[in-house]
GUKE-385990 format. One record per residue: residue in one letter; x, y, z of N, C-alpha, C, CB in turn. Coordinates in pm, whole numbers, plus 50000, padded with zeros to 5 digits. Glycine has a CB too. Layout:
N
AXYZXYZXYZXYZ/...
# end
This chain:
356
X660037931719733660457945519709660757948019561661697948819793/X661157937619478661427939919400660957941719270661917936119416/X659437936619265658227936519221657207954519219657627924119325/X657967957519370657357973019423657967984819367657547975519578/X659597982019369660007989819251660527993219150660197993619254/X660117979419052659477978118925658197985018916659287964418893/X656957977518977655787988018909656128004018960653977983218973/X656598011419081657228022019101657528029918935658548017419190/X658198027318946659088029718831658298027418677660398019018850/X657778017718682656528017818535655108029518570655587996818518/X654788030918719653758041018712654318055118732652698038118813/X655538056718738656518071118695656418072718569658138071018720/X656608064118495656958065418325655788067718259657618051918250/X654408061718330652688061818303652428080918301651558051218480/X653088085418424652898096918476653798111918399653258093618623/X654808102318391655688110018250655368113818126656598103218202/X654368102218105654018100517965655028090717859653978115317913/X656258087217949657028079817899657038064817863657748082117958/X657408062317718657948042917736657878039317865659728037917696/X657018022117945657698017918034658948012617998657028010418095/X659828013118103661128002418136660817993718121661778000418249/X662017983818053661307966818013662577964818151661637955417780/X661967953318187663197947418328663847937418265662507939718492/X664997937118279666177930418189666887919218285667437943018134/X667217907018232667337898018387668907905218372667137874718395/X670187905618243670937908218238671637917418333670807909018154/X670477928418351671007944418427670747936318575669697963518391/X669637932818579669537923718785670317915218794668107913618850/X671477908018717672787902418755673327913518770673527893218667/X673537925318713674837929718725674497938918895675387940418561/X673057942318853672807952619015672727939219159670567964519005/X672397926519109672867918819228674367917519268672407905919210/X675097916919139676557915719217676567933419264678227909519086/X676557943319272677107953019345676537951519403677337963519327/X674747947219469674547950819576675427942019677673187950919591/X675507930319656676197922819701678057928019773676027913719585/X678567934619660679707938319720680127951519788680447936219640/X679367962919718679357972619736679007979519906678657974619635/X679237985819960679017985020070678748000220156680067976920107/X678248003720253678858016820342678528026220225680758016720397/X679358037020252679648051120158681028052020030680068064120286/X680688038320014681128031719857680348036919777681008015819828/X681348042519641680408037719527681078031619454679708046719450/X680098025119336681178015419264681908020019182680738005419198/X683208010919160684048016219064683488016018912685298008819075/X683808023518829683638024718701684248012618647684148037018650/X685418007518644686308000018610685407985018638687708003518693/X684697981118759683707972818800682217974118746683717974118933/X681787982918734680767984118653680707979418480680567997318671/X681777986418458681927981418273682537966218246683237993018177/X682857958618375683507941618364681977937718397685067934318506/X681537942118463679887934918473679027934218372678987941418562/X678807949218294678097954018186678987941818054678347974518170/X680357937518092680487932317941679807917117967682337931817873/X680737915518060680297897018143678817895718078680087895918380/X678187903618110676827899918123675887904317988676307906818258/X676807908517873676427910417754675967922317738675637902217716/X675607933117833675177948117814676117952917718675207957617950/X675507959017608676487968117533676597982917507676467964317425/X674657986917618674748001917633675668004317741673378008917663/X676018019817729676608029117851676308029917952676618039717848/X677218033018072676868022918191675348035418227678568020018354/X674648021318347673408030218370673528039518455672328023918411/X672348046118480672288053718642672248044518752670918062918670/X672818046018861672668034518985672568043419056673748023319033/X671738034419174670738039919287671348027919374668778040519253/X672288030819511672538014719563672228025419686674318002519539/X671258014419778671298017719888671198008020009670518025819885/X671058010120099670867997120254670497999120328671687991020332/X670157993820477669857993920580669517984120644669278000220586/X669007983020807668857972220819667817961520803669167972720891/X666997948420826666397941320776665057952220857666807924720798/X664127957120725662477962920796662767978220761662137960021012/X663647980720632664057992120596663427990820445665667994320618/X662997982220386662017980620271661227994020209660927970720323/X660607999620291659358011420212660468023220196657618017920338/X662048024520311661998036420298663188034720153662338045320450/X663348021020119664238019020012663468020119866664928004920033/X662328015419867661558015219791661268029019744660648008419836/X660858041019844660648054519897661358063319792661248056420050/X663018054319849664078066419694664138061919620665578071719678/X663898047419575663968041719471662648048219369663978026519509/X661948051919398660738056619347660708073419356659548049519431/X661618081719403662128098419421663318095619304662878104619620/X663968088519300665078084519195664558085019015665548067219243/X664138078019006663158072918918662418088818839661958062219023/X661958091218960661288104718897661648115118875660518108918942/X662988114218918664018123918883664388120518737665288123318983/X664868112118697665818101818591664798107018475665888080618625/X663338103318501662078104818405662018121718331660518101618514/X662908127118451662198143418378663598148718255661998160918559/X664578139718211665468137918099665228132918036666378134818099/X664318116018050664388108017952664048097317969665288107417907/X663318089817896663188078417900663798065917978663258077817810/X663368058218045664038049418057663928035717992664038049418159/X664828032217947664728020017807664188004117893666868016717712/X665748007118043665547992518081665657995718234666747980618014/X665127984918338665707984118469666147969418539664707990518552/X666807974518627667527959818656667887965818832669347955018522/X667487954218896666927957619062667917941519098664437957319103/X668617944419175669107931519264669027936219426670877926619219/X669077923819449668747926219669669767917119655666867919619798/X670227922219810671167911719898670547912420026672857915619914/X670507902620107669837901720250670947893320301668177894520266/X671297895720417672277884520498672377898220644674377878620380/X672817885220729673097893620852672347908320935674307897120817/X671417901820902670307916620937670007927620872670627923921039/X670587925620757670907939820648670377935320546672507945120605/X670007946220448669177949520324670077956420242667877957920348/X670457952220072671127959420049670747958919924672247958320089/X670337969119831669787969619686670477977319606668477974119675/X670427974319462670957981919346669997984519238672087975019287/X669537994719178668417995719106669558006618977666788003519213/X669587997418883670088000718790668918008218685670797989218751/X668878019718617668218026218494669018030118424667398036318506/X668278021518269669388022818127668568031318085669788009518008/X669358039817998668548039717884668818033917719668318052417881/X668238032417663668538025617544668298032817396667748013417553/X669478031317354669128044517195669458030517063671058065417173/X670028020117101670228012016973669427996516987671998010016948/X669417990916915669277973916936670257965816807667277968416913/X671167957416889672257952016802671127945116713673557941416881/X671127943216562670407933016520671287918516564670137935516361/X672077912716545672377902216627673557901916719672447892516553/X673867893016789674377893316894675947894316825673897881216991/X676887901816900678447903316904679437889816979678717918116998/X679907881816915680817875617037681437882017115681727868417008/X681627881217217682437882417338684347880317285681757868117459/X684097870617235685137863217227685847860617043684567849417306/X686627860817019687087857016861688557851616851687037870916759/X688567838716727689477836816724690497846116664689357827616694/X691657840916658693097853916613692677853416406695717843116671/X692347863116419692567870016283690587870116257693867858016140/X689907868616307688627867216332687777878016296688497864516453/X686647874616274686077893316228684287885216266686527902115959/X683447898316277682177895416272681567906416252681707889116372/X680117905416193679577920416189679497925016265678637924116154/X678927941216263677827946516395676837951116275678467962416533/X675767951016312674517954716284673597963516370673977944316266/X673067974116351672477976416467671357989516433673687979416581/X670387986316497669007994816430669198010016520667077985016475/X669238023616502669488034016566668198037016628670058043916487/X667478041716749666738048916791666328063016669667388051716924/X665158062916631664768078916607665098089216684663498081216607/X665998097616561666638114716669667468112316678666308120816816/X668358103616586669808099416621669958097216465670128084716739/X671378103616382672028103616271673168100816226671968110916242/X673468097416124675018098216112675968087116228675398115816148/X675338076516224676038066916297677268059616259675238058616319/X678388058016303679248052916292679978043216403679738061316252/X681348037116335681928024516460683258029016502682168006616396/X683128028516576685158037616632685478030116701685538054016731/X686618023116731687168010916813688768012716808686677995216742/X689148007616969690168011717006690938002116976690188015717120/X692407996416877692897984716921693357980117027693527982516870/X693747967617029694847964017177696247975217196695717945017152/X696787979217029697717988717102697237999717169698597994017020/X696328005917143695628022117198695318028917080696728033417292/X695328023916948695278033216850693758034316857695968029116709/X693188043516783691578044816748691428048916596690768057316847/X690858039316573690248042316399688648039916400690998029216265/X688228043516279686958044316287687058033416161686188060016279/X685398025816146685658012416085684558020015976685277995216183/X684868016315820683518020015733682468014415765683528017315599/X680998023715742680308018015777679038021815721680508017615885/X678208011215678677008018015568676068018415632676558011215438/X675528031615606674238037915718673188042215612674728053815833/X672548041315695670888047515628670308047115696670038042515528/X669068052915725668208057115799667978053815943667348055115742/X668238052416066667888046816132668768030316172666708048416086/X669488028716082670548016216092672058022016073670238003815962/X673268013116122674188009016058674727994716055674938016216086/X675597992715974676197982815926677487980415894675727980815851/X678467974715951679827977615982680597958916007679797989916146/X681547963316042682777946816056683627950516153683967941815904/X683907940216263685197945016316685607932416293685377951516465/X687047935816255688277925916171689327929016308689047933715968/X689377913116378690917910816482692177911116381690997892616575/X693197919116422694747923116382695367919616467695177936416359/X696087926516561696837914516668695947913316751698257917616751/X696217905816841695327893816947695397908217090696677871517000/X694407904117121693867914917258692627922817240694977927317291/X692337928517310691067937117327690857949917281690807938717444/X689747947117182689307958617121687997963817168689267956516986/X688057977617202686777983517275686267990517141687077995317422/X684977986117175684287989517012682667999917040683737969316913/X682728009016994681858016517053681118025616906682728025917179/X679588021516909678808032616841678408045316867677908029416820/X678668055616740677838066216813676918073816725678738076216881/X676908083916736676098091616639675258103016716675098081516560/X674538110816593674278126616633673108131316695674308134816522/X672738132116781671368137616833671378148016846670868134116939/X670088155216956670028170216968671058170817092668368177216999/X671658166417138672918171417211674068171717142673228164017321/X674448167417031675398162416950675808150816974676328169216944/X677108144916916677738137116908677188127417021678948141816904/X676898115217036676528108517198676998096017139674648108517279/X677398083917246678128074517234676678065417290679698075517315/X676268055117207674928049017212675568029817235673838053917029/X676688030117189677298019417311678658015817293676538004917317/X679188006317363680528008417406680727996717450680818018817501/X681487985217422681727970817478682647966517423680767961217468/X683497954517484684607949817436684567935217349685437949317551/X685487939517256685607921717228687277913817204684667918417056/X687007904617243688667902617247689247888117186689177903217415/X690357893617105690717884716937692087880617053691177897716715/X691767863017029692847853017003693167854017203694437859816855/X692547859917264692797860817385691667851917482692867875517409/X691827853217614690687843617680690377860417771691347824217798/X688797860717777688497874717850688277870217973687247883817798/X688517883418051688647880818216687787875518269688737890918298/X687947864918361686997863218422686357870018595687207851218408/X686847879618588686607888018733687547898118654687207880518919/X686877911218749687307928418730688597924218815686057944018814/X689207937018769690757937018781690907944918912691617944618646/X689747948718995690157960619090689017959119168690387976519027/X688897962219333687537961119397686257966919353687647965619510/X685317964519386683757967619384683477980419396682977961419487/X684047987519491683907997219587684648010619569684267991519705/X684478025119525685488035319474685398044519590685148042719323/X686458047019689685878059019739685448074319679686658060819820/X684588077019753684038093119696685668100419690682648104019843/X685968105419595686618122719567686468129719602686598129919492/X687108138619740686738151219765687488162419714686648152319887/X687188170419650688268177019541687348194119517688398164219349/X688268203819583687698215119507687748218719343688268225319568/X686788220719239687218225219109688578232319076686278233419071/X689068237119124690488243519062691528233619080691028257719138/X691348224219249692218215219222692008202519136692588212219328/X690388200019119690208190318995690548192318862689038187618979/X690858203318863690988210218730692548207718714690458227518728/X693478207718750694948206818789694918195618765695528210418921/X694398184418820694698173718831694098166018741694578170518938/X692958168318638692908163418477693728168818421691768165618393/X694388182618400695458185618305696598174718303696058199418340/X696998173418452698178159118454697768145218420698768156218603/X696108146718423696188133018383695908130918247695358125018457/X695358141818224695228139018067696808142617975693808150618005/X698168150818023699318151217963700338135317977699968164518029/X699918129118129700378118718128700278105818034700118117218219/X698518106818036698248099517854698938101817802697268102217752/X698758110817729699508114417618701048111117652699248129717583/X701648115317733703438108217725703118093817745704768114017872/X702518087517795702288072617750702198069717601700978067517809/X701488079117527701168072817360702588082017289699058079517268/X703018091717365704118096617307704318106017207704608088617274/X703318116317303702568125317244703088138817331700938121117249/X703558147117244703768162317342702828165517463703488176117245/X703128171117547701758176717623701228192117575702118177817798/X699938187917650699278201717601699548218317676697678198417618/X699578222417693699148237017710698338241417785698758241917622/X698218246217926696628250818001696498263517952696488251618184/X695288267117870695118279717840693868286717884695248280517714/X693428295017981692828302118005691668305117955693368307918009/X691838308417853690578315117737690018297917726691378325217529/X690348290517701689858276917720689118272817829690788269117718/X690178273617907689398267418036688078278018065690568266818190/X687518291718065686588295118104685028290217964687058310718144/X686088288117903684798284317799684388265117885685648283617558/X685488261617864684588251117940684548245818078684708241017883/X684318255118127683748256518269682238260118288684508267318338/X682278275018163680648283118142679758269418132680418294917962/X680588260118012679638249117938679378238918045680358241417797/X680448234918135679998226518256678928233418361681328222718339/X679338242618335678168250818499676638250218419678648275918557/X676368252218280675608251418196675268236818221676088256118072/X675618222718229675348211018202675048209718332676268202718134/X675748211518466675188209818601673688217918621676338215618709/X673508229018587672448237118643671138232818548672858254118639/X671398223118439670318221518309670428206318346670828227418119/X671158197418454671178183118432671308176118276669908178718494/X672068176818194672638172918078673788169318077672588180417999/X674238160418012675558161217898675638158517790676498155417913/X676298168917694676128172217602677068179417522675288176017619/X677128178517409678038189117312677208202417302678328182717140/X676198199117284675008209817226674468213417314673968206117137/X674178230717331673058235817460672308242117399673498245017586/X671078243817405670428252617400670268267217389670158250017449/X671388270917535671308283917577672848290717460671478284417785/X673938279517444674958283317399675488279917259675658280317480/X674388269717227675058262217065676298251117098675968276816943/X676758253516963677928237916973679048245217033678568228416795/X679798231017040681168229117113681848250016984682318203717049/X681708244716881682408259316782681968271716791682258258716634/X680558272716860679548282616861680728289316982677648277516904/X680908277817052680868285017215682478295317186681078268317394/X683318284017133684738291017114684748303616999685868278717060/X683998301516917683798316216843683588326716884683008317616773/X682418323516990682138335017071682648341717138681568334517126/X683578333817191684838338717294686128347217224685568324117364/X685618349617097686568354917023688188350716942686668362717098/X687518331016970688868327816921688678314116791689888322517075/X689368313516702688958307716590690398300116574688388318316468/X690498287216608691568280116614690778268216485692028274716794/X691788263316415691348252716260690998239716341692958248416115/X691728237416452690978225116530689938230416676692398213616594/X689118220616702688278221916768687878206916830687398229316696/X688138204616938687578184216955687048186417135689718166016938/X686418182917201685538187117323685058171017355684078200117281/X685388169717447684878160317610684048162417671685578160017721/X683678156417695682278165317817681798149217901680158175717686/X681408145318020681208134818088680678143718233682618124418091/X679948131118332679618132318440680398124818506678478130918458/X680888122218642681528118218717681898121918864682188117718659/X682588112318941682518111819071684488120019103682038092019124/X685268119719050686338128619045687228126618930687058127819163/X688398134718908688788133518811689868120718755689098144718808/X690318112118835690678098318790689678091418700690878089718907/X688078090618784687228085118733687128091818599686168084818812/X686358098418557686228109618458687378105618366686358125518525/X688988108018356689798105318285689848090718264690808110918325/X689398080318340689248066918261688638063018194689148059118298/X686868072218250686028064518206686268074418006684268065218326/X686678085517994686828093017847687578076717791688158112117840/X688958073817876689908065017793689048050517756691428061617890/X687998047217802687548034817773686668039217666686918026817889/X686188052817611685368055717521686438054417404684588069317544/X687028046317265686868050517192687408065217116686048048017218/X686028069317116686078083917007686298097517119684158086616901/X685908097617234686638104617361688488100817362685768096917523/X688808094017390690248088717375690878093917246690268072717373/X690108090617178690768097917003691008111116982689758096416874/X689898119917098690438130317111691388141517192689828131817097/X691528128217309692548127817395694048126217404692248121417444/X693978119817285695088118717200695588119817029695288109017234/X694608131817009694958137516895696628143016898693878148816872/X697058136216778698308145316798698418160916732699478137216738/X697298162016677697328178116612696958187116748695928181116464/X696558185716818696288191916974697378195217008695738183317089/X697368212117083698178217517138698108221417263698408224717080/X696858228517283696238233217385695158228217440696008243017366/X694918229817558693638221517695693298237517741694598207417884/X691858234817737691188239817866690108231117917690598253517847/X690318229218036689608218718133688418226518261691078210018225/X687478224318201686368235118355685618221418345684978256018312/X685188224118524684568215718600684028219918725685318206518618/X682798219218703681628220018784681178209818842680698224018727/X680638212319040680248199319117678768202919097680828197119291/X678008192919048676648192019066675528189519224676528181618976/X674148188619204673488187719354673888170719367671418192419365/X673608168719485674588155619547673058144219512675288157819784/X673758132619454673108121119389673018112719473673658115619280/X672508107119550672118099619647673358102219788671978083819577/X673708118519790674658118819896675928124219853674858105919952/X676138120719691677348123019619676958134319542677878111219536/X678308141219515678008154119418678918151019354677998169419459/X678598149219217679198142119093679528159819029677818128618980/X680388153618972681198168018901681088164018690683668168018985/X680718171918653680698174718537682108183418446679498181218544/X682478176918379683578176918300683618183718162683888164618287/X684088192618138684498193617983685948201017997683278203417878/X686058187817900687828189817803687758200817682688408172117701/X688748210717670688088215917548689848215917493686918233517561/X689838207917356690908211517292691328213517148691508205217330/X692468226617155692668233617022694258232316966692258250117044/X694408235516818695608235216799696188247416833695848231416685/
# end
């Protein structure tokens, strides 16, 4: 099967006109362990996905996953969405990499078909691991259509700074230097035609020993959540941050929240995420328009399965987090839109929008 959708998936990309997918053994460890644990009307946790993606040396953003099952002689019709999946994924974008694991036991079939896509290549490899006071480069060649790259990394306390970093064309070139001992999430990004996009995101960890198993099960249940009450319930989670870092809370303001709601219903109905639309311009375009001109301006935007998820997965970003906890921020508006359902699930689209 797994041979079937691989070429699947390379004669989608033929048909696209797109790069084939190179198959990565890295990504088929990580889609064998979920198929393996994952189960029923599970999906996986985010929190489990990004301990796999590091374990296993991935340093892009987590992929699209496709996990499905049935019982043993359920093959073509797995293959079937695995190959309706695929051709969906193709009409955004490229796919860089794929990574397919099976589990078989007990009469059952159970697969994970992971699609990356890929915008950087580290020129050499990152340790995992560093001693206390330790430093190593990053190097890393940018995809064409991508500018202005830089390194933003979170320390072990929660702070976020951005590291200098010498760019030119198509590359950057940067250092991360260990200060106290613990884990630093270190993440590239830079500017495309959506704006701002985070091109990868991985941890490395000074003077410490890194986990060896995720901290939390395999398995997330689905969110069932109407938008107004998802919407409620990122405002608390995103003010609770903040009284963790010890930071005022924000403000729900209205004129906010419909601006980014328009921009989420905009990203569900166009399948994107993005700073930048087409139909509306940037994150400043949109708030100008609305008739309001505040000196700060900083915007979130993510896909996701509810709003816990969504608010962790911003806090493991880095330069999302940095703006989560700006302390010049006064005011939130939070809109959120549920998208068409992804193998069953209707993932909700997010934007944070915040002003002084």
């Amino acid at each position: 099967m797994r041979d079937g959708i691989l070429e699947d998936a390379r004669a989608a990309s033929r048909r696209a006109g797109r790069p084939l997918p190179v198959a990565d053994a890295r990504l088929d460890w990580v889609m064998t362990d979920l198929a393996h644990h994952v189960r029923g009307d599970d999906l996986p946790a985010p929190d489990a996905v990004d301990f796999l993606l590091s374990h296993y040396g991935i340093v892009d953003p987590p992929p699209q996953l496709l996990l499905s099952g049935g019982t043993v002689g359920a093959d073509d019709q797995i293959r079937e969405h695995a190959r309706a999946v695929s051709e969906e994924l193709l009409r955004a974008g490229p796919l860089g990499r794929i990574g397919i694991g099976i589990d078989r036991g007990g009469g059952e079939i159970h697969v994970g078909v992971g699609f990356q896509a890929t915008h950087l290549d580290l020129l050499a490899p990152v340790p995992r691991r560093l001693p206390p006071g330790g430093r190593t480069p990053i190097s890393a060649r940018v995809e064409t259509g991508y500018s202005g790259a830089q390194l933003v990394i979170t320390a072990p306390a929660g702070d976020v700074h951005e590291e200098v970093a010498s760019t030119q064309v198509g590359h950057l070139g940067s250092e991360l230097r260990c200060g106290a001992d613990g884990r630093y999430q270190v993440e590239i990004t830079a500017t495309g035609a959506a704006g701002p996009a985070v091109l990868a995101n991985f941890p490395v960890y000074c003077g410490v020993v890194p986990p060896a198993r995720g901290a939390g099960g395999a398995g997330m249940e689905p969110v069932v959540a109407d938008p107004d009450r998802a919407e409620q319930e990122m405002i608390a989670l995103v003010n609770g941050d903040r009284a963790r870092a010890r930071l005022p809370a924000l403000a729900a303001d209205r004129r906010l929240a419909a601006i980014a709601r328009a921009h989420s219903r905009d990203m569900a109905e166009h399948d994107f995420v993005g700073h930048v639309s087409p139909r509306t311009g940037s994150t400043a375009d949109r708030v100008h328009a609305a008739g309001l001109n505040p000196e700060l301006i900083l915007e979130n935007v993510g896909r996701a399965f509810g709003p816990r998820d969504a608010e962790t997965g911003l806090l493991a970003s880095p330069g999302h987090r940095g703006n989560l906890l700006d302390p010049r921020a006064r005011r939130i508006g939070i809109g959120i839109v549920f998208g068409p359902p992804v193998t069953g699930i209707r993932p909700m689209f997010v934007t944070q929008l915040f002003t002084n």
